[in-house]
Residue frames relative to the residue before (quaternion, step in Angstrom):
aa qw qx qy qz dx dy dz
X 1.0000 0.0000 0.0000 0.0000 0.00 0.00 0.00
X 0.4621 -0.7312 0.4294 0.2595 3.37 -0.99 1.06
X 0.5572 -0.6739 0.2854 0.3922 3.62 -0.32 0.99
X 0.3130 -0.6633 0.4624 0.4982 4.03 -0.28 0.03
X 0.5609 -0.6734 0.4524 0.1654 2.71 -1.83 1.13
X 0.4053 -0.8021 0.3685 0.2378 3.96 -0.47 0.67
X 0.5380 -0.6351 0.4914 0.2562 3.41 -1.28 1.45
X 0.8156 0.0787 -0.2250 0.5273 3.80 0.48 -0.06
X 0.1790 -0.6801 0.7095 0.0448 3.55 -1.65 0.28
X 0.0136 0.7512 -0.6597 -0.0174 3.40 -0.65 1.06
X 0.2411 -0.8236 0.4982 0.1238 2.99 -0.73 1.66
X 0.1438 -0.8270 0.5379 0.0777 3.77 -0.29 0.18
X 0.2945 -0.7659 0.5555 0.1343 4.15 -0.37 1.41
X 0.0550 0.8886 -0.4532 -0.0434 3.40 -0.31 0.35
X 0.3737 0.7734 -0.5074 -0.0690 3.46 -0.39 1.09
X 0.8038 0.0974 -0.0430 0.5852 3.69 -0.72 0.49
X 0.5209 0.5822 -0.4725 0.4080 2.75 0.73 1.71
X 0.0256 -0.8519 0.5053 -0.1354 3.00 0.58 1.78
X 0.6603 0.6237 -0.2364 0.3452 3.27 0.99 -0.71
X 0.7245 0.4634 0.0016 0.5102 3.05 1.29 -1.05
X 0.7905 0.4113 -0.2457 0.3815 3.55 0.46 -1.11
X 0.3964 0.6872 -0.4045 0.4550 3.98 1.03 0.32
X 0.6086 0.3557 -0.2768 0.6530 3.13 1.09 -1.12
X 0.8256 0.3587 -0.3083 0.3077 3.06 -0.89 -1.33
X 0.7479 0.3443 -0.3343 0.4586 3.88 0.42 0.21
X 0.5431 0.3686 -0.4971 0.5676 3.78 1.41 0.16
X 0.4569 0.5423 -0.4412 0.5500 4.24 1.03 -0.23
X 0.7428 0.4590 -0.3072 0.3785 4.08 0.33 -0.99
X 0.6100 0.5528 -0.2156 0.5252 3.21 1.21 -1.46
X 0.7050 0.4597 -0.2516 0.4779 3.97 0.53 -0.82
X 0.5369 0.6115 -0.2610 0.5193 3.71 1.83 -0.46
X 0.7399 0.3649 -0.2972 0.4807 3.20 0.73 -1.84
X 0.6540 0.5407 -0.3982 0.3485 4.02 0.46 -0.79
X 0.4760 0.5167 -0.5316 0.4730 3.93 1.18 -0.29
X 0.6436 0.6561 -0.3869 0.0748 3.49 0.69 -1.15
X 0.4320 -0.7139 0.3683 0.4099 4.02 -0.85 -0.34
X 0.7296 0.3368 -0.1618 0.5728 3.17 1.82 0.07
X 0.6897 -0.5343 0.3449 0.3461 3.30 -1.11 0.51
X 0.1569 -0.7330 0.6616 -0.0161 3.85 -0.88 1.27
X 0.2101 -0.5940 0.7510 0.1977 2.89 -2.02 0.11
X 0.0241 0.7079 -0.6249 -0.3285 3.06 -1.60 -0.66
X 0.2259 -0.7977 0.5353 0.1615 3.75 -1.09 0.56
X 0.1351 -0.7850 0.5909 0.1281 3.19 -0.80 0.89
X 0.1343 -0.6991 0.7011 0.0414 3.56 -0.89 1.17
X 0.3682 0.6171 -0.6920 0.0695 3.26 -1.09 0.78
X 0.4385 -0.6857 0.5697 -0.1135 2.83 -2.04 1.65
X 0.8561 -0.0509 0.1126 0.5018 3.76 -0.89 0.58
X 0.3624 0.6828 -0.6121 0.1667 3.45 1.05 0.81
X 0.3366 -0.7277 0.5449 0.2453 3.78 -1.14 0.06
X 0.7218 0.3955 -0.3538 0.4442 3.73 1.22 -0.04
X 0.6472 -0.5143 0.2530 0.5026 3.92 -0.11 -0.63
X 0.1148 0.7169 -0.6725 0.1433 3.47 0.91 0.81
X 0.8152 0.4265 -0.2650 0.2888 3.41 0.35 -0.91
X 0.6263 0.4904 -0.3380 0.5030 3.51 1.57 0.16
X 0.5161 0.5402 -0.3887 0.5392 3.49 1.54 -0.53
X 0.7754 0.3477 -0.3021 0.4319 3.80 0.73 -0.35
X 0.3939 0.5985 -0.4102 0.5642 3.60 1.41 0.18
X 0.7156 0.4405 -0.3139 0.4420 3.79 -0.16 -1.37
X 0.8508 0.2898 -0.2928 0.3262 3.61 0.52 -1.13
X 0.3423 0.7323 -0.4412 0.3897 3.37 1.92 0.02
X 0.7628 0.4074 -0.2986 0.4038 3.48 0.74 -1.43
X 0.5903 0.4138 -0.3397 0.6041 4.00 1.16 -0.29
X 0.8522 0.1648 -0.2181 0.4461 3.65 -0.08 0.23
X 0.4541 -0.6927 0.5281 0.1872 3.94 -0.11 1.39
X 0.6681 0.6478 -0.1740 0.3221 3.45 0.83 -1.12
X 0.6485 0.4767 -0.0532 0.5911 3.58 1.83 -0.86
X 0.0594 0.7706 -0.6345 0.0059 3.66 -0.30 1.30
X 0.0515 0.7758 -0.6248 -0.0715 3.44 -1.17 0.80
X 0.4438 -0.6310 0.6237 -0.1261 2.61 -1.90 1.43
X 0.1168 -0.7456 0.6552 -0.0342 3.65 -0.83 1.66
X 0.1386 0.7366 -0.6611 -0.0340 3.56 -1.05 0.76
X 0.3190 -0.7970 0.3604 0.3650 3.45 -0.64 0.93
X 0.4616 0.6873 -0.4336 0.3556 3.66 0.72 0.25
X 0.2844 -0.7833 0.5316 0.1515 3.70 -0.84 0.39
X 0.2822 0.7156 -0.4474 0.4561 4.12 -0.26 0.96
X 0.3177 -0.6350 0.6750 0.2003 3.73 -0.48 0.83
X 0.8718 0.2756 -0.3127 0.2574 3.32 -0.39 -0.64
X 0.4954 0.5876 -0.3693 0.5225 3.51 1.42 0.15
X 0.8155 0.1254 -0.2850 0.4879 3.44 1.13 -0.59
X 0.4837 0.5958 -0.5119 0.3860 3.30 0.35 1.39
X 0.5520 0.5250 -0.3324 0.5561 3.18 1.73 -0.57
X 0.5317 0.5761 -0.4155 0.4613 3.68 0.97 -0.85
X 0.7077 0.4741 -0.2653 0.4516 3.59 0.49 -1.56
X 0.8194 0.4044 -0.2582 0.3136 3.64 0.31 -0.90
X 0.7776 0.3621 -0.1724 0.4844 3.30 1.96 0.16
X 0.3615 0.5161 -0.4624 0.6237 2.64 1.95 1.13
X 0.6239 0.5621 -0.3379 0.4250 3.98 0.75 -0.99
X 0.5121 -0.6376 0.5671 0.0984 3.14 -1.36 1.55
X 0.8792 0.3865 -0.2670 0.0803 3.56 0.10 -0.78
X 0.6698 -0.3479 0.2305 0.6141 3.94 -1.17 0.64
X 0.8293 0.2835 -0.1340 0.4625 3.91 0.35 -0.99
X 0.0203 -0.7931 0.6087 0.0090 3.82 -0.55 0.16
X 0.0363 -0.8717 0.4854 0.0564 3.26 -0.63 1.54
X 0.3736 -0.6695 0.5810 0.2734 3.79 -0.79 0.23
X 0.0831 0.8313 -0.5468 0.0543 3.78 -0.08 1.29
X 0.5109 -0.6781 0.4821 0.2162 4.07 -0.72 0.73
X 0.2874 -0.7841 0.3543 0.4208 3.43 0.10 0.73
X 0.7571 0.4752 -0.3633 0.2627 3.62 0.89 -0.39
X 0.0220 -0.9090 0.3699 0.1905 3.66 1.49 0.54
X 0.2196 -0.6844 0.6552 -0.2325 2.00 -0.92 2.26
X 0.6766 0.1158 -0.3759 0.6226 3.30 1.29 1.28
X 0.5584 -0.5426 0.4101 0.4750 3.78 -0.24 1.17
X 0.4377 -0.5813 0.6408 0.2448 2.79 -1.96 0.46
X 0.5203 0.5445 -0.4531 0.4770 3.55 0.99 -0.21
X 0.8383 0.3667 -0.3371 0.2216 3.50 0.60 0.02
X 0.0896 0.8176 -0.4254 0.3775 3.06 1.94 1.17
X 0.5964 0.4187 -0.4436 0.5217 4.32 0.38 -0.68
X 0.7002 0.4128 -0.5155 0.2712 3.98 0.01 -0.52
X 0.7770 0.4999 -0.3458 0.1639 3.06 1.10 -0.19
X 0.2784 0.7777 -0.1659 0.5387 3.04 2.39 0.46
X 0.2782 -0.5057 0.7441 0.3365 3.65 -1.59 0.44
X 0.4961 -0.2055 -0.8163 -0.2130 1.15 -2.21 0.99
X 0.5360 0.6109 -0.4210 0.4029 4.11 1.04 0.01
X 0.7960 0.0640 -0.2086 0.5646 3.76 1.15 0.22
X 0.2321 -0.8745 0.4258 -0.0073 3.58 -0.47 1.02
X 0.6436 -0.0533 0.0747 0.7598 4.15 -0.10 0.35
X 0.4468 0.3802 -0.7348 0.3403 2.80 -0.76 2.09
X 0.3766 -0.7639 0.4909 0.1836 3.67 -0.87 0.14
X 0.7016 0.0064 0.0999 0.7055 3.13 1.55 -0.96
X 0.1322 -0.7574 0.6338 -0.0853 3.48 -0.89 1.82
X 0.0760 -0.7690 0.6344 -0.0181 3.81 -0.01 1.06
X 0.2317 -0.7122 0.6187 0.2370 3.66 -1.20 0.53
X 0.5825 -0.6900 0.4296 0.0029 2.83 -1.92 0.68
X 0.1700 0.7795 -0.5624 -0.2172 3.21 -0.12 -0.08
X 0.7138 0.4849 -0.3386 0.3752 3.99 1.11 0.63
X 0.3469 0.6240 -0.4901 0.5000 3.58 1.97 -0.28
X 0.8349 -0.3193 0.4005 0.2016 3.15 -1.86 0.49
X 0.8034 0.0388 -0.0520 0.5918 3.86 -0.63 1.07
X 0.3028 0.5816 -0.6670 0.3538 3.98 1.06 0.71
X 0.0801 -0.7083 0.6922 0.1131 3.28 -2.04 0.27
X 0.3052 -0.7334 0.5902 0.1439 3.15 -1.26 1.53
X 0.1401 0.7125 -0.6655 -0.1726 3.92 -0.90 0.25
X 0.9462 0.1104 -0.0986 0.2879 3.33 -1.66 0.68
X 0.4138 0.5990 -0.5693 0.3819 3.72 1.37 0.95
X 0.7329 -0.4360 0.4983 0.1566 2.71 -1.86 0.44
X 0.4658 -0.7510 0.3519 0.3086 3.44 -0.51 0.61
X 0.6862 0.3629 -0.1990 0.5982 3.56 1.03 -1.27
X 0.4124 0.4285 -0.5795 0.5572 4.30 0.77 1.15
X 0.7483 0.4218 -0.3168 0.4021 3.07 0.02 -1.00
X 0.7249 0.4168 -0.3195 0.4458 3.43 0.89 -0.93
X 0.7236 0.3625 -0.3728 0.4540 3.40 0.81 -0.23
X 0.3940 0.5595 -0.4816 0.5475 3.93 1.11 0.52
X 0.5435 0.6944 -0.3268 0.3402 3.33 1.02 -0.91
X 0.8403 0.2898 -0.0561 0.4546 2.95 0.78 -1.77
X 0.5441 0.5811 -0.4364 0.4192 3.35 1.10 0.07
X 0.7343 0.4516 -0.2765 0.4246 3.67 1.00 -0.89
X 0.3927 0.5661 -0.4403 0.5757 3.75 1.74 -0.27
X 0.4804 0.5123 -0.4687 0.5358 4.29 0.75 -0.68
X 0.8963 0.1984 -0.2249 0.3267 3.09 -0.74 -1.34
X 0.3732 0.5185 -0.6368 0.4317 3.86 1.06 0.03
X 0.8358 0.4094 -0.2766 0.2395 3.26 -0.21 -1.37
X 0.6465 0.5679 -0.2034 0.4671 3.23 1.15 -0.65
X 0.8505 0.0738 0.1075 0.5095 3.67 0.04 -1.50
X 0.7853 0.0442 0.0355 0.6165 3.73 0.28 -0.76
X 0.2742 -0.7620 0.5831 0.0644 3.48 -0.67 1.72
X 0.5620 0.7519 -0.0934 0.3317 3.44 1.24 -1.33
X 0.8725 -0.0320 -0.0005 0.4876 3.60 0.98 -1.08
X 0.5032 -0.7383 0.4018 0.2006 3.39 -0.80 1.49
X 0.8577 0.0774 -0.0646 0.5042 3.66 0.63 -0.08
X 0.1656 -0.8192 0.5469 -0.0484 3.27 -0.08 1.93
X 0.8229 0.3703 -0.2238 0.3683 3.55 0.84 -0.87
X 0.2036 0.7288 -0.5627 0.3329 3.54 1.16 0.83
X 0.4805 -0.6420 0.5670 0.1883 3.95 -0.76 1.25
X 0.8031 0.2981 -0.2940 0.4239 3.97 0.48 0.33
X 0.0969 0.8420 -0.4789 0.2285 3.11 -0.53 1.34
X 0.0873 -0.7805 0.6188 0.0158 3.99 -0.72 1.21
X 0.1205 -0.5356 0.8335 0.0623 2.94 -1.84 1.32
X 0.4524 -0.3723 0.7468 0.3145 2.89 -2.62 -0.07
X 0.7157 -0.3054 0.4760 0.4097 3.35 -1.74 0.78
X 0.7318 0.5328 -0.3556 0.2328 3.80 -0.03 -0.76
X 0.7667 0.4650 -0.0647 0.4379 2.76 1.18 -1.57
X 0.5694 0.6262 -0.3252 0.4218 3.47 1.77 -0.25
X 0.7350 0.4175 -0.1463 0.5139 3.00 1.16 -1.29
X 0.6135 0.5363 -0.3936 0.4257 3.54 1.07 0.12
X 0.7143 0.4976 0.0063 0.4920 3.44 1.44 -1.12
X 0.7402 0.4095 -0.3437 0.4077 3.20 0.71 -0.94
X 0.6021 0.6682 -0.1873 0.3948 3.83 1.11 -0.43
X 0.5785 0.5431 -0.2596 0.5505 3.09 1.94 -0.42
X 0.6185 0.6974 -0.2990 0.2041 3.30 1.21 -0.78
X 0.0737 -0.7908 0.5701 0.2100 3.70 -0.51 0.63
X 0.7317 0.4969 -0.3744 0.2785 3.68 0.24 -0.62
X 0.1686 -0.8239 0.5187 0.1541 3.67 -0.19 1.12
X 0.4844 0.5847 -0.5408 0.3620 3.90 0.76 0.67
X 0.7907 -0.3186 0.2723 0.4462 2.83 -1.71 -1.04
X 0.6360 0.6331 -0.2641 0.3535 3.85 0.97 -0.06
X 0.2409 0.8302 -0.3153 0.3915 2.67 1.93 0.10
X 0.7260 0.3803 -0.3014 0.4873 4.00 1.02 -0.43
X 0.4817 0.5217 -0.4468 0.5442 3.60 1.45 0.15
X 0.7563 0.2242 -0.3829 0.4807 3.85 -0.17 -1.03
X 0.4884 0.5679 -0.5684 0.3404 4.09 0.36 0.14
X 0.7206 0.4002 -0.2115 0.5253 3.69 0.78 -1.17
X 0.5585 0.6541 -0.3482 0.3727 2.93 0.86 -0.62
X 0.5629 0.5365 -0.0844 0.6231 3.49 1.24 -1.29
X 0.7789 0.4318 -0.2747 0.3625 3.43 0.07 -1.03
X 0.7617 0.3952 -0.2818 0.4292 3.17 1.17 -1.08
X 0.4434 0.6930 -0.3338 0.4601 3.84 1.62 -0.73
X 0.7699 0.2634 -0.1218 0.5684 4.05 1.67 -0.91
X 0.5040 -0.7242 0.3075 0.3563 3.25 1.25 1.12
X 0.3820 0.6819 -0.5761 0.2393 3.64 0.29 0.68
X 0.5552 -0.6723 0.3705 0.3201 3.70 -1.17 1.16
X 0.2118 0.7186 -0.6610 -0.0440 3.53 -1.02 0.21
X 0.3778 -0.6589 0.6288 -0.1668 2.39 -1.83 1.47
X 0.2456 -0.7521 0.6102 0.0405 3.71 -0.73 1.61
X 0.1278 -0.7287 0.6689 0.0719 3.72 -0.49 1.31
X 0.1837 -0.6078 0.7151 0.2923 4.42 -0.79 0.51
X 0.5079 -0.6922 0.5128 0.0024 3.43 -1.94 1.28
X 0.0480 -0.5621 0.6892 0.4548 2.97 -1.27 -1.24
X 0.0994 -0.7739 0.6246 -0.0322 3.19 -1.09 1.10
X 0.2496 -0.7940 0.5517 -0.0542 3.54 -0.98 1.12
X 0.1351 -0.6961 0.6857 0.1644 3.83 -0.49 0.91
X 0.4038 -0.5870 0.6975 -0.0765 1.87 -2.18 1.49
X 0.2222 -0.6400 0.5772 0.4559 4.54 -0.05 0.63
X 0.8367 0.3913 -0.3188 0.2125 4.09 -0.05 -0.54
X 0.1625 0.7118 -0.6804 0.0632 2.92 0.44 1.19
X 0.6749 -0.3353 0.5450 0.3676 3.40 -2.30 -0.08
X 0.6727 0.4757 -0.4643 0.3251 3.93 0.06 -0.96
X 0.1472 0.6448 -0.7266 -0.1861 3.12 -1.43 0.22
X 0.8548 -0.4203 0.2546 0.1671 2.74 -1.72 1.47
X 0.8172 0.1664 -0.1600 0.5281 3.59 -0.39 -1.11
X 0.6818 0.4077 -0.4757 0.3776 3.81 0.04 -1.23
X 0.7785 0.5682 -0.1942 0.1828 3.97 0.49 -1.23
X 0.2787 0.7860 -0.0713 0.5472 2.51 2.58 -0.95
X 0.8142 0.1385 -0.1368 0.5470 3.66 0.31 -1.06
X 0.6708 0.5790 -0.2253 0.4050 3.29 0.79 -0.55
X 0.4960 0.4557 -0.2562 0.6933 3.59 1.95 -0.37
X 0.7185 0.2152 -0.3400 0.5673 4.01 0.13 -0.62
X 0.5506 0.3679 -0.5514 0.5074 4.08 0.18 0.63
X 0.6897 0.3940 -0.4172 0.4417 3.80 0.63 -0.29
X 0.4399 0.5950 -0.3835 0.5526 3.75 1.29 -0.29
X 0.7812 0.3110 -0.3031 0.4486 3.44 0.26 -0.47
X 0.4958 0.6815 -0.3110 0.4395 3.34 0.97 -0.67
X 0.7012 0.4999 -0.1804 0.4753 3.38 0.66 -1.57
X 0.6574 0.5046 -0.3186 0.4601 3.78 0.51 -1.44
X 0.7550 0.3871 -0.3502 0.3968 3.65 0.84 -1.20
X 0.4487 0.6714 -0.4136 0.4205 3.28 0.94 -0.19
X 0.6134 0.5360 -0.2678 0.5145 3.73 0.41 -1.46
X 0.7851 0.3822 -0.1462 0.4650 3.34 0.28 -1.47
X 0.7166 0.1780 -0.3016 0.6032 3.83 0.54 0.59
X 0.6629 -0.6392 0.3618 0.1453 3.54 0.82 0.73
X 0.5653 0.6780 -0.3755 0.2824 3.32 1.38 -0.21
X 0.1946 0.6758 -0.4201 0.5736 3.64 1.53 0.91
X 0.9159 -0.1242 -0.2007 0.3246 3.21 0.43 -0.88
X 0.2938 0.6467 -0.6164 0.3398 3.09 1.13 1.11
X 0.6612 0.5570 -0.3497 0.3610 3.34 0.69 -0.52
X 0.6116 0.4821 -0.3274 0.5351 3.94 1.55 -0.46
């Protein structure tokens, strides 16, 4: 008998994140077992250089529940698209390894507590979000990057680049295949797409917790995100979205 396939998938990008991803996936695992249904979790990790990718092997082979995935390329959004189109389940989440929003707060984004949506992105700017312990001039410069992509690409939602994000099986496998941009901007041409193929989306506000280690750095990504902003729009605007469907 084929094994039963699982209602959620927490996908989980992973580079050079030895430090971090031990915890945060014996913390997931101890989440997914509270659960009433059957979970995965995927690890995608890409062009790491330290042993993220053996620290997620070893516990793959002690825990059935844990698929990992090696690409040799480096790029969040290349390994998330890997992860989300390798993952089996009805839902498929996109989770940051350093949650900096609880994992316990993965069910709101789920029926039976959200219903006809396709895609439930979190917030940290929709109504009743909480910030704890960022920096002012991040935030302010997140600030200005998502005022970009209002104006540019997605008028509709105040906070595209929040690391947590739920599709339905549908919307993964319809969307994630379109994707060209293997950086960090990768969550703009998804919605972008999604919304261009009428698919629902829904802004959930969080709690959301800085973390000092993130991957981004400021100035180089900065330009290199508003050249993918432009990229994307010209895309839309010659249709090449849907030459590609």
């Amino acid at each position: 008998m084929a094994p039963q396939a699982p209602f959620l998938s927490i996908v989980f990008p992973a580079y050079n994140e030895e430090l971090r991803l031990l915890e945060t996936l014996q913390r997931t695992l101890a989440f997914i077992h509270t659960l009433p249904y059957p979970a995965e979790i995927v690890v995608a990790e890409n062009g790491s250089v330290d042993g993220t990718f053996e620290i997620a092997r070893s516990l793959s082979v002690l825990h059935p529940e844990i698929t990992t995935l090696h690409l040799e390329k480096a790029g969040k959004g290349r390994a998330v698209q890997a992860g989300m189109l390798a993952a089996r389940g009805r839902y498929r989440f996109i989770c940051d390894v350093d949650l900096s929003m609880p994992i316990e707060e993965v069910p709101r984004f789920l029926p039976p507590q959200i219903e006809g949506e396709d895609i439930v992105i979190a917030s940290r700017e929709a109504p009743g979000a909480m910030r704890y312990d960022e920096p002012w001039f991040r935030h302010f410069i997140g600030r200005i990057f998502n005022n970009m992509v209002r104006w540019m690409v997605l008028p509709k939602l105040q906070d595209t680049q929040c690391g947590f994000k739920c599709f339905s099986d549908e919307a993964a496998e319809a969307l994630f295949p379109l994707m060209t941009i293997p950086g960090w901007t990768f969550d703009v041409e998804v919605l972008a797409i999604a919304f261009k193929m009428g698919f629902r989306v829904k802004e959930l506000p969080i709690p959301w917790y800085y973390h000092p280690h993130s991957k981004v750095r400021v100035v180089r990504d900065s330009v290199r995100m508003a050249s993918d902003l432009l990229k994307i729009r010209r895309n839309l605007r010659r249709g090449e979205y849907d030459l590609q469907g």
